[in-house]
C-alpha positions in Angstrom: -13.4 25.9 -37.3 -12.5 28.8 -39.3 -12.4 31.1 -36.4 -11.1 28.3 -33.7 -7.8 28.4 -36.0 -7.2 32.1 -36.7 -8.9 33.8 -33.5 -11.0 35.6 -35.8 -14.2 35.7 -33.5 -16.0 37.8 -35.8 -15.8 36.1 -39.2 -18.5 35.9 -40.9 -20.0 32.6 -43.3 -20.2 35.9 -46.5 -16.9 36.8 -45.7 -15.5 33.5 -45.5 -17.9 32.4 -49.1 -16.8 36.2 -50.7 -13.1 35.3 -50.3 -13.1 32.0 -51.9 -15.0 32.4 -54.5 -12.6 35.6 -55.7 -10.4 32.8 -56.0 -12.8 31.1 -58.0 -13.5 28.1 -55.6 -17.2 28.0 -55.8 -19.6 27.3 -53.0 -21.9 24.0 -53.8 -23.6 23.6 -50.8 -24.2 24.0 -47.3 -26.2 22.9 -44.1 -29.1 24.8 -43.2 -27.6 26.5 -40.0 -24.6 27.7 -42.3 -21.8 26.0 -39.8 -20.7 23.4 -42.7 -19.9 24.7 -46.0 -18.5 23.1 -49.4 -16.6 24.4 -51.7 -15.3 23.2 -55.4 -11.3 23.7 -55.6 -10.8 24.3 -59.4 -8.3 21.3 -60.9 -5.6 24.1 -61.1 -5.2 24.7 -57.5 -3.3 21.0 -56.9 -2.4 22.5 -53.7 -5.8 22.4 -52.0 -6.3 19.4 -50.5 -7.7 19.7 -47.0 -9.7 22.2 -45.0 -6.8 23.7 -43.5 -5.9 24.5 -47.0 -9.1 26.3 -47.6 -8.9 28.3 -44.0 -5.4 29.2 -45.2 -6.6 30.9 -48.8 -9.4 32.8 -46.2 -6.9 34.5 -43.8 -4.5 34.9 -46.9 -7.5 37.2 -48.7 -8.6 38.6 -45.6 -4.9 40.1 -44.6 -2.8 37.9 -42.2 -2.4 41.4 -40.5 -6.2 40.9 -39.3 -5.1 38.0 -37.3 -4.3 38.9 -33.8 -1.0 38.5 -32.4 -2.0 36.5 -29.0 -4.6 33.3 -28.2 -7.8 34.5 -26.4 -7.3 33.8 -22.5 -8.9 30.8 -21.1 -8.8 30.0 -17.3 -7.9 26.6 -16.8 -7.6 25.3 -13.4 -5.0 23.1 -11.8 -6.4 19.2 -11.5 -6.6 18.0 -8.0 -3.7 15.3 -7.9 -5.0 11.8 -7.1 -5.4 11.4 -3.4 -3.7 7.4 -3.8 -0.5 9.5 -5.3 -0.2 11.3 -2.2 -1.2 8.0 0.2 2.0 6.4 -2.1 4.0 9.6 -1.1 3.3 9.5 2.2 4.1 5.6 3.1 7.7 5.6 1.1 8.5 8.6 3.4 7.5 7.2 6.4 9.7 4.0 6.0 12.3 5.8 4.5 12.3 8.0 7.6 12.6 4.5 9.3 16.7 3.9 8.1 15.1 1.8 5.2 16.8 2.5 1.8 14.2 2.4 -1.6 14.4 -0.2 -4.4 13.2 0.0 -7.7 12.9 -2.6 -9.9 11.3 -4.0 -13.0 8.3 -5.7 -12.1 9.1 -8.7 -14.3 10.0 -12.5 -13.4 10.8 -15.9 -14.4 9.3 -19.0 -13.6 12.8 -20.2 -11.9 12.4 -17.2 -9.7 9.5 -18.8 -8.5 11.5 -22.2 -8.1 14.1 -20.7 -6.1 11.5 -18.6 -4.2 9.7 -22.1 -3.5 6.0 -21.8 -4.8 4.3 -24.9 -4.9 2.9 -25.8 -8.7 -0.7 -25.6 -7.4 -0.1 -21.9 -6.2 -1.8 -18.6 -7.0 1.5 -17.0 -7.7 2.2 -19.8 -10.8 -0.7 -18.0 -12.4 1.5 -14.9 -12.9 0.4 -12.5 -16.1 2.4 -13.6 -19.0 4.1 -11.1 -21.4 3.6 -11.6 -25.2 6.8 -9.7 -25.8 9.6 -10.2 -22.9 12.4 -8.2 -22.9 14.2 -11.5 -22.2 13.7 -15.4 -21.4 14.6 -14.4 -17.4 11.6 -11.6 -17.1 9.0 -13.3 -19.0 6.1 -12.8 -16.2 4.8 -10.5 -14.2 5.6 -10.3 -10.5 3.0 -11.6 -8.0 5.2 -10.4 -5.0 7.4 -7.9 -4.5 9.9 -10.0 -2.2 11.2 -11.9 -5.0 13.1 -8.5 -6.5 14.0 -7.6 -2.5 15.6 -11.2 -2.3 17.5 -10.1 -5.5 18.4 -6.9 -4.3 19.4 -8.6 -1.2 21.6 -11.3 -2.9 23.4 -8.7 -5.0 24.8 -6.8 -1.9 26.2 -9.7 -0.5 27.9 -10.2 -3.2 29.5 -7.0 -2.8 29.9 -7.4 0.9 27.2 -5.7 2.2 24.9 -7.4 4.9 22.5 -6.0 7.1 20.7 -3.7 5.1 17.2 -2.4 5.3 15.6 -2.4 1.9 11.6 -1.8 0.8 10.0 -1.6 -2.5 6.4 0.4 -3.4 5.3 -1.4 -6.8 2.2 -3.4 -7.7 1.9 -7.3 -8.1 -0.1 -9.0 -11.1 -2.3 -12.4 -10.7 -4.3 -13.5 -13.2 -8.4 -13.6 -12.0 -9.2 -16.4 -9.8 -12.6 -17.8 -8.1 -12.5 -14.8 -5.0 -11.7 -16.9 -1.3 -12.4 -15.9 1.6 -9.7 -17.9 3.4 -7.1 -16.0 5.4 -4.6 -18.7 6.4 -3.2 -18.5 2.9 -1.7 -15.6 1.3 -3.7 -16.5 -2.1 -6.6 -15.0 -0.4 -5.3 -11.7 -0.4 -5.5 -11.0 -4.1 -9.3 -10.4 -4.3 -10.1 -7.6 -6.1 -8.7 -5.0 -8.0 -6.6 -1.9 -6.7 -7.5 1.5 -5.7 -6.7 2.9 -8.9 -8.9 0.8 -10.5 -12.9 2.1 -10.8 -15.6 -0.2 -10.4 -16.7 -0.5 -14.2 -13.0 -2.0 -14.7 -13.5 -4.2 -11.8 -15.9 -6.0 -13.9 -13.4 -6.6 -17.0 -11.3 -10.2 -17.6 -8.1 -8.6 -17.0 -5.6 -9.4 -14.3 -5.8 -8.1 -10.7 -3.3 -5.2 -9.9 -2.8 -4.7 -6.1 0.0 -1.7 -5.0 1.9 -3.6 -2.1 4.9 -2.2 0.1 7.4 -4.7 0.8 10.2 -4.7 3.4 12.9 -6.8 4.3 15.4 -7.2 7.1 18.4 -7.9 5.9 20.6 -10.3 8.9 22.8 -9.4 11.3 21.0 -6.6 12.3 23.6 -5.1 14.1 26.9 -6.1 13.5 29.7 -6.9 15.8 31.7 -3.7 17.0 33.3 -2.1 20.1 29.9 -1.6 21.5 28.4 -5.1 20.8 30.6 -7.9 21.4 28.6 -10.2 18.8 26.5 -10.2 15.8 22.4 -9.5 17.0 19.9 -10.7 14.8 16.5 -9.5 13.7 13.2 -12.1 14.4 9.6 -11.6 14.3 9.2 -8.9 17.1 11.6 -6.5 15.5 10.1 -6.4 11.9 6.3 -6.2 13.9 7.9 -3.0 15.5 8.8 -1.7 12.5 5.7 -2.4 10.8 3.7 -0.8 13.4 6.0 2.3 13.6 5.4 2.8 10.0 1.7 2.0 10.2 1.2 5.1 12.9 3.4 7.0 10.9 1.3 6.4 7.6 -2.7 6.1 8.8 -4.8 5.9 11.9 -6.1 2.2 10.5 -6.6 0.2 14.0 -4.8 -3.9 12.3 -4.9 -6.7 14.7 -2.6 -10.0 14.0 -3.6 -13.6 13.8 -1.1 -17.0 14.2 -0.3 -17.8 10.9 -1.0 -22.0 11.6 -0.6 -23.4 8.2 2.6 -23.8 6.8 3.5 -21.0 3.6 6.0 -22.8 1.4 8.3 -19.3 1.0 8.2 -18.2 5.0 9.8 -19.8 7.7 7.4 -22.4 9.9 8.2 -20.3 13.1 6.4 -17.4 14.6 4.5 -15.4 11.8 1.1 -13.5 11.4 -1.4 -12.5 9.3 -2.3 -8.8 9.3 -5.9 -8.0 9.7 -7.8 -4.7 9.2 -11.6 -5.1 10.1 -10.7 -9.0 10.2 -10.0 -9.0 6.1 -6.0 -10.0 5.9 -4.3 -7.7 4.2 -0.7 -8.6 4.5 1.7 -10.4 6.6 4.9 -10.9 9.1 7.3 -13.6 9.0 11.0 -15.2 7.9 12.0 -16.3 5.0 12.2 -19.8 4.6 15.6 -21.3 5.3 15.4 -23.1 1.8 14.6 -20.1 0.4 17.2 -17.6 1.7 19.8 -20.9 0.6 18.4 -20.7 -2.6 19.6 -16.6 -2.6 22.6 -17.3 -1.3 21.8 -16.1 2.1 22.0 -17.2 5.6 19.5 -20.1 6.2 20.8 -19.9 10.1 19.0 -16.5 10.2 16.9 -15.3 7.3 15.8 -12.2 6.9 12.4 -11.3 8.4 9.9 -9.5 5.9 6.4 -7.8 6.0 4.6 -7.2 2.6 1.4 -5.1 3.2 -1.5 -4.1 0.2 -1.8 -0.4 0.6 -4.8 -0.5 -1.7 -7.4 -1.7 1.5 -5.3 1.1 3.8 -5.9 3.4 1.0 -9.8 2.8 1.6 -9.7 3.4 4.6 -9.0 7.1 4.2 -7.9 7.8 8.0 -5.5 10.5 8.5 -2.6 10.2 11.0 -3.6 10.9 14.3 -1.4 13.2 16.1 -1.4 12.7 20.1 0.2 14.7 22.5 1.7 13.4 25.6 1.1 16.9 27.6 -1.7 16.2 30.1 -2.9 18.6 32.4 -3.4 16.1 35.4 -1.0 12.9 36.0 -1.9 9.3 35.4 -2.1 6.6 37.6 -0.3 3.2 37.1 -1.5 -0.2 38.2 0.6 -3.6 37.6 -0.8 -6.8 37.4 -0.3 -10.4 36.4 -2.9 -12.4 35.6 -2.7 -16.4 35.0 -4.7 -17.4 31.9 -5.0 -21.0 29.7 -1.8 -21.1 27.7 -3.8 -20.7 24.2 -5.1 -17.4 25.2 -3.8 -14.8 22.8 -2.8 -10.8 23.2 -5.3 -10.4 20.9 -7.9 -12.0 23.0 -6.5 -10.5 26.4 -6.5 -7.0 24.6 -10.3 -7.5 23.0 -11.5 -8.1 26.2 -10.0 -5.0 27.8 -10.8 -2.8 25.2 -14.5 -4.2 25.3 -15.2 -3.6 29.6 -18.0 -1.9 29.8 -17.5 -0.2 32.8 -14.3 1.6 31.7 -14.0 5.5 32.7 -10.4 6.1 33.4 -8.3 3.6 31.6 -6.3 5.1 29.4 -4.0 2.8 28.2 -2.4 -0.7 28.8 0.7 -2.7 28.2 2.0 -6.0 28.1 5.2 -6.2 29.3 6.0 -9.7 30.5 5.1 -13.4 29.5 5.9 -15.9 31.9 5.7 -20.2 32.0 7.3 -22.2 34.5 7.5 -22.7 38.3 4.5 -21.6 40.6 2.3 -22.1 37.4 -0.1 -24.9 36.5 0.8 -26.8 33.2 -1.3 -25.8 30.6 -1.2 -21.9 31.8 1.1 -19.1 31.6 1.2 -15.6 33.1 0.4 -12.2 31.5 1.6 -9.1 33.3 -0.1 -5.7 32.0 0.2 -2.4 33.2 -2.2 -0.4 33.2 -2.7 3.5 33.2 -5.8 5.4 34.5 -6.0 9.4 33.7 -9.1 12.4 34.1 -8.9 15.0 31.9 -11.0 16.9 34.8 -9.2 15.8 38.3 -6.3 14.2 39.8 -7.0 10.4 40.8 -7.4 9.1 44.0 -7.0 5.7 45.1 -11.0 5.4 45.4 -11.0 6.1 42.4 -8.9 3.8 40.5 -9.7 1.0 42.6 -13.6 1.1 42.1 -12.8 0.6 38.5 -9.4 -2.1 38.9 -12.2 -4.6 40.5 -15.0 -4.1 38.2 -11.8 -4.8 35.2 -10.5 -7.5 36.8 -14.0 -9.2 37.4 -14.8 -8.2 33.7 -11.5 -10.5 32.6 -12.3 -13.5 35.1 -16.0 -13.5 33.4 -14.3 -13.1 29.8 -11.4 -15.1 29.7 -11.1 -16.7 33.1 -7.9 -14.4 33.8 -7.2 -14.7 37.5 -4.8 -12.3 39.5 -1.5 -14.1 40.1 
């Protein structure tokens, strides 16, 4: 210790015992290997107290100008920063880059915000983390959603007269520990486990589960009446799914499919919504605010705002880069059109498994849905799916042989799948 606080590297335990006891502290005893010593401090010196005090009398006896005037080098490395930071880093870019402006807010609630935000009493979300200590009466919990501080931030601006804005939040949400479900039509299921920043010995511990979310909210119109536009348009499910998807690309290569959200969800609207589903585990979803809701934050109940509130923790864990395409090719696709008739409860989902699982596939490329159709010239109970499809070598130019050889065998692998017949 002696030498750690000087940088005396060569002190010795004689010189250190020779000095001290000139001063008439006597040695008493010591350990075997010499490394502890102690010492008597005669009742005069009511200034020694500690062992700094004794290390002090040692360089004072020894001559301070024996102590050198700079520390011994060490190398210490820079720390690798925490891949999640830079995960975190990454996804509020990639919206921000999207014309969406960053909240931040305390991650604290009341129960009335959970009122007004219309969670039932038997809910998950009423078994938010309580604070001992609240700053006030009004942020006595711990938020279990980010949308409730976006509906806030929302509120606020109109009451300044700002409307259509484009707000997200990156924060984490608290739940107390549950019984884990495995149901995905309810968005109680998605609290689960803990969050990336978590390890696995504190994944065993009573406390509550803390999940890092991203959270974004169309704000409505969401483009308001000018020169250009004669009237107000308004954002709906398609619009927030596009920018969800834009930001997903933008963020990680993660491959999410999206299922019908059929139950009811007390705080979204009962219209078109869906779950999001990476490696069929929901980890997020897409909807409206509920009418009631948006009343409740003074906004339009005409036309809520649509939403999407994600986990980034299970995207995280993935650990996919972005995948960077280019669009120069050497030799020139061929495109195909075609509209296929198909039982009115078959999905895009289902349409698009079965494409991407034809066996027999060599130079499809890619495919699109561009056009839905019910009405005349089809059966009740069916509806029309138009796709177009792109075939491409990265060896030769395509000829009609070709592509057709492999249009049949596609179009006989989606009759046998899905009964899908060509319009």
């Amino acid at each position: 210790r002696t030498r750690q606080i000087l940088g005396l590297s060569t002190i010795t335990h004689s010189q250190i015992q020779d000095s001290l006891e000139a001063l008439g502290i006597m040695l008493i005893d010591k350990t075997d290997d010499g490394e502890r010593l102690l010492f008597r401090v005669p009742t005069w010196r009511n200034d020694i107290e500690r062992e700094i005090d004794l290390i002090e009398e040692v360089a004072r006896i020894i001559g301070y100008e024996q102590i050198p005037y700079s520390l011994p080098l060490m190398e210490i490395g820079a720390l690798p920063e925490n891949p999640f930071i830079e995960f975190l880093d990454n996804c509020r870019l990639a919206i921000a880059q999207s014309g969406f402006a960053e909240t931040i807010s305390f991650p604290f609630i009341s129960q009335n915000d959970l009122d007004s935000f219309r969670v039932p009493k038997n809910h998950l979300f009423r078994k938010s983390v309580k604070l001992t200590n609240p700053l006030s009466a009004e942020s006595n919990y711990m938020q279990p959603t980010l949308l409730i501080n976006l509906l806030k931030a929302l509120q606020t601006n109109h009451s300044h007269g700002e409307r259509g804005c484009r707000l997200f939040e990156i924060g984490r949400a608290y739940i107390n520990r549950q019984k884990p479900s495995n149901e995905l039509d309810d968005v109680s299921g998605l609290f689960q486990s803990q969050g990336a920043h978590f390890n696995s010995t504190h994944d065993k511990n009573p406390r509550p589960i803390e999940r890092n979310l991203i959270a974004v909210v169309i704000d409505q119109p969401l483009e308001q009446k000018s020169w250009q536009n004669g009237t107000d348009t308004y954002a709906g499910f398609f619009e927030v799914k596009q920018t969800f998807l834009q930001w997903l690309k933008s963020s990680t290569d993660a491959e999410v499919s999206f299922t019908p959200i059929n139950d009811g969800i007390s705080f979204l609207h009962p219209r078109a919504g869906a779950f999001i589903k990476l490696n069929d585990v929901a980890i997020g979803y897409i909807r409206e605010i509920h009418p009631e809701t948006a009343l409740k934050y003074e906004l339009d109940p005409k036309n809520p705002p649509v939403v999407f509130e994600v986990h980034l923790d299970v995207l995280f864990q993935e650990k996919l880069p972005p995948k960077i395409d280019s669009d120069l090719q050497k030799f020139p696709a061929v495109t195909r059109d075609f509209a296929f008739v198909v039982k009115e409860d078959i999905s895009y989902a289902q349409f698009s498994e079965a494409i991407n699982s034809f066996p027999r596939r060599k130079f499809l490329n890619s495919f699109q849905l561009f056009d839905v159709y019910k009405g005349e010239s089809i059966d009740p109970g069916n509806k029309s799916m138009a796709f177009s499809f792109a075939f491409r070598s990265p060896k030769k130019t395509l000829n009609e042989k070709d592509v057709e050889k492999e249009i049949k065998a596609l179009q006989q692998w989606l009759s046998e799948k899905i009964n899908a017949d060509i319009r």
